[in-house]
N, C-alpha and C positions, 0 to 999 in steps of 0.2 A: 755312091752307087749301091752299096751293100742297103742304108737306110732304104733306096728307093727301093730295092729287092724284093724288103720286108712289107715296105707301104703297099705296094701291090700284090703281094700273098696276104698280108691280112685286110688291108683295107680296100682290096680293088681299085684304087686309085693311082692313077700316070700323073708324075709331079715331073711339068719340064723347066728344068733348073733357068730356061732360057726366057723363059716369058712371066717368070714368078714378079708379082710387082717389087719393084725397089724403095716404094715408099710404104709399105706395110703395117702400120699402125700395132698389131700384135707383138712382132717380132722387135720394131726398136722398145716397146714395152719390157718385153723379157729380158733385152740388153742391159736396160735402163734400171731394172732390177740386179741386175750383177750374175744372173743365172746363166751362165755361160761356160759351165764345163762342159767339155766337149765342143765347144766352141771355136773353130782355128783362129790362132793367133791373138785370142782375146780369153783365155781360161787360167794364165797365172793371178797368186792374187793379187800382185800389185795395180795386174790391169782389169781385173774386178772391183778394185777399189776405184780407180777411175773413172771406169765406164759408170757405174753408180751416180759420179758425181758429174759426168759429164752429161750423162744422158742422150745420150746421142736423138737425134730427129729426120738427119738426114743421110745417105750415103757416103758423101765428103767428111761428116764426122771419122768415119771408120776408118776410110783412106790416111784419114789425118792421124788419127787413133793408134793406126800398124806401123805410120812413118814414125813417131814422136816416141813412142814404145822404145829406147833406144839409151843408153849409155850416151851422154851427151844433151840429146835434143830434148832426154826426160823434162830436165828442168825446167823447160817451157811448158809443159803441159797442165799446174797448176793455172797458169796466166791465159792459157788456151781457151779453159773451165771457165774461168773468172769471165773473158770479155763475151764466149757463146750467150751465158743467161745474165749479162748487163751487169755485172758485178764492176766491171770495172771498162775504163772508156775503150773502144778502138780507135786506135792513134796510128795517125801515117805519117812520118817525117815530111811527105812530099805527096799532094795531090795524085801524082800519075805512080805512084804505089797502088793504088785501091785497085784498077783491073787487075792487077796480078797476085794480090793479096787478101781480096775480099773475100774467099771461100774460108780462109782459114784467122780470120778475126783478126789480121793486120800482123799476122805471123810469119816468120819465113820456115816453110819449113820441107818442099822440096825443090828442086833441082831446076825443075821447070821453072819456077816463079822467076829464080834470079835469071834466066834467059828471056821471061818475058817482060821484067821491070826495066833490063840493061836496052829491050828494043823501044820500051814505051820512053825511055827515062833520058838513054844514050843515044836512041839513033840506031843501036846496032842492026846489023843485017841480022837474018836467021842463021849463017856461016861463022860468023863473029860471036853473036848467042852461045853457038855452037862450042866455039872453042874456048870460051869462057868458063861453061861447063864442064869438059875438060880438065881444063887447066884444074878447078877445082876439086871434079871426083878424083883427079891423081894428085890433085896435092902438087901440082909444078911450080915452084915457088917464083922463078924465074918470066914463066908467061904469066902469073899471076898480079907481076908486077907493072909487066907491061899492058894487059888490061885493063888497071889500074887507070892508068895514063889517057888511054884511048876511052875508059868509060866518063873519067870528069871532063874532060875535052868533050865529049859527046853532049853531056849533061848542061853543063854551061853554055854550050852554043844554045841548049833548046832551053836557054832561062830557067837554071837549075842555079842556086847558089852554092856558088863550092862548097861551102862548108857540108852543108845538105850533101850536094855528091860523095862528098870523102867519109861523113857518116855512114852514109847508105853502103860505100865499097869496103867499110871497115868490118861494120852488121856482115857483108858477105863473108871477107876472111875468115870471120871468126865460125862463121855458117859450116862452111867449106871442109871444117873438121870430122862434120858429120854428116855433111851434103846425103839427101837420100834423091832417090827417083821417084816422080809420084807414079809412072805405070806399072812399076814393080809393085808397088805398094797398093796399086788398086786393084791389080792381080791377085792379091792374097786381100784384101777386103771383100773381095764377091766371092771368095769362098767363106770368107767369115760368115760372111750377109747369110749365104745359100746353105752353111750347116745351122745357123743362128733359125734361119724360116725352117725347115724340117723340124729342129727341134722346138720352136714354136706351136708348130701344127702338130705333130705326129711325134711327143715326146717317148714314147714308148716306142715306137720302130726305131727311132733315131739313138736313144740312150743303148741298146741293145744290140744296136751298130757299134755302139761306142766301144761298149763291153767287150765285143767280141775279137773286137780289134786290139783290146789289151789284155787278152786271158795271159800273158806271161807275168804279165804286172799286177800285182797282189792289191 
């Protein structure tokens, strides 16, 4: 707000954070350069050093970018990099992975996927999904195991080979330590996007914004 303040005492211009295009050409440029101080949620340097090599192109990069950012899911995000620019294959244990996988280069890496792979994979209802979910963001080890149960029983009825299921429900457990949310996480990417485009365009009202907002900070 303060940036748009400036944009419009000095450059007469209304910037509506609502209608800015998402696919920007400018602004994933300056990403894709590392220039992102001031940037939410994308200005530490380890995730300068990423963003560099990731290059982001699309929105779903960044969504993917704030979730991975993370004690845990880090270690995915060399392999993230690698399969984006072809470096290396996207692999799906199982055909009916890809709808629920395909944004994020055959990755698991929020919350939502395993709810939507358990309904494409297992059958499950969206209440089942549901508590799946659950079971994981809390960590209940107990429902965790009885999903289990109900997901390879789902899987195998719909010509899923066990072993493939119990793969797939293992990849979850292990998931489940760091399970994120992808809305949460796209919440805080359209502010990255939307400080990323100001300062794209109007690096001087927006760096200035930046400033002002940390005069305690040396």
């Amino acid at each position: 707000k303060n940036a748009m303040r400036i944009i419009k005492k000095v450059y007469n211009k209304d910037v509506d954070l609502y209608s800015i295009p998402m696919d920007d050409s400018k602004t994933y440029k300056m990403l894709s350069r590392g220039e992102t101080t001031g940037v939410f949620q994308l200005e530490s340097a380890g995730m300068k050093r990423y963003i560099k090599e990731l290059k982001p192109t699309v929105f779903e990069d960044i969504i993917a970018m704030v979730a991975l950012y993370r004690p845990g899911p880090m270690e995915n995000i060399p392999d993230f990099i690698a399969r984006k620019h072809g470096k290396k294959k996207i692999h799906y244990d199982h055909p009916l992975l890809e709808n629920a996988l395909k944004n994020t280069y055959g990755i698991i890496v929020y919350q939502e996927q395993v709810m939507q792979v358990s309904k494409d994979m297992a059958g499950f209802t969206g209440g089942e999904a549901d508590t799946l979910r659950k079971a994981m963001g809390k960590k209940i080890v107990s429902l965790m195991k009885e999903m289990r149960v109900k997901f390879i029983d789902g899987s195998v009825k719909n010509g899923v080979d066990k072993k493939i299921a119990e793969k797939v429900y293992n990849d979850f457990e292990t998931f489940a330590q760091y399970a994120f949310n992808k809305s949460h996480s796209a919440c805080y990417a359209l502010i990255s996007y939307w400080t990323a485009y100001l300062k794209a365009y109007f690096p001087a009202a927006f760096m200035a914004s930046v400033l002002n907002h940390n005069k305690s900070d040396i």
